[in-house]
C-alpha positions in Angstrom: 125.7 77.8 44.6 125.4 80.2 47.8 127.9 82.7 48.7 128.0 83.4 52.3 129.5 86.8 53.3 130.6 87.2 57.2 131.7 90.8 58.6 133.1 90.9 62.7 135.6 92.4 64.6 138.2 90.5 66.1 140.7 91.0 69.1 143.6 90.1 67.7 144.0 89.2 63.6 146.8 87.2 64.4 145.2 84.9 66.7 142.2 84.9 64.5 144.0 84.0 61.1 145.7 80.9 63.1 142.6 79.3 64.0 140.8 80.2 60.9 143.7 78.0 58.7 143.5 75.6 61.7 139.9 75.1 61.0 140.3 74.8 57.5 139.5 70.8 56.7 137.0 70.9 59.5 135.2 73.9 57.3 136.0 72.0 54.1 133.9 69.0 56.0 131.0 71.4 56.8 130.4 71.7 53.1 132.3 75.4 52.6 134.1 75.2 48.9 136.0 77.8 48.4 136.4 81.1 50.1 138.7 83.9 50.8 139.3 86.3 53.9 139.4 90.0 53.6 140.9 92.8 56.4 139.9 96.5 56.6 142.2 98.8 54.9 141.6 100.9 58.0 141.4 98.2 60.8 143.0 95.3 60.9 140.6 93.8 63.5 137.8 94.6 60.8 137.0 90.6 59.0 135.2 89.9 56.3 135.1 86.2 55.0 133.3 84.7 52.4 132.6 81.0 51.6 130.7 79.3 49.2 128.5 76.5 49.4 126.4 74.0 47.4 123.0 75.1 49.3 121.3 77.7 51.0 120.4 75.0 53.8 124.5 73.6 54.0 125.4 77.7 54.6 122.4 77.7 57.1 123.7 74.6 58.8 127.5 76.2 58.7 126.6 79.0 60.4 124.6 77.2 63.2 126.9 74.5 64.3 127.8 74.6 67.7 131.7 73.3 66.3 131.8 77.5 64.3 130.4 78.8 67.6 133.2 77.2 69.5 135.8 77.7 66.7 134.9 81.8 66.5 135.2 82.1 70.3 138.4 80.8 70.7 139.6 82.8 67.6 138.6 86.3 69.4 135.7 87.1 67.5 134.3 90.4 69.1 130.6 90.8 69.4 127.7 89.3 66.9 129.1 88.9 63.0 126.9 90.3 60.5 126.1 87.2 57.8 124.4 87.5 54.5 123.9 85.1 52.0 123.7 85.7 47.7 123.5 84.2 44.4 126.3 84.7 42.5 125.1 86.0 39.0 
């Protein structure tokens, strides 16, 4: 299993939460399995998300669909995310 950590700002955490549950069975059919959303004690425009997957190369091919690209632009993600992937020990 990968874990797949995502940290961005967004405009509005509102507008961002709606299409992130909106995109939820698409996400599911991109191969995420589970995964939880986090928001910055300090700022609540501050995101971090993490999903898991089966394979490095299903997280890989998450991240670089064009359908996430749309999605995260019309949720208000600010700038470039920062994306790391582990190994859950």
């Amino acid at each position: 299993m990968i874990r797949m950590f995502v940290r961005h700002q967004v405009t509005d955490f509102t507008t961002w939460k709606k299409a992130y549950d909106d995109f939820d069975d698409e996400r599911t059919g991109m191969g995420v399995a589970r995964g939880a959303v986090f928001q910055s004690a300090t700022d609540s425009n501050d995101i971090t998300v993490w999903h898991d997957f089966e394979t490095l190369d299903a997280a890989q091919s998450f991240v670089e669909s064009d359908r996430l690209r749309e999605v995260m632009a019309s949720a208000g993600v600010a700038g470039e995310p920062q994306i790391w992937f582990t190994n859950p020990l």
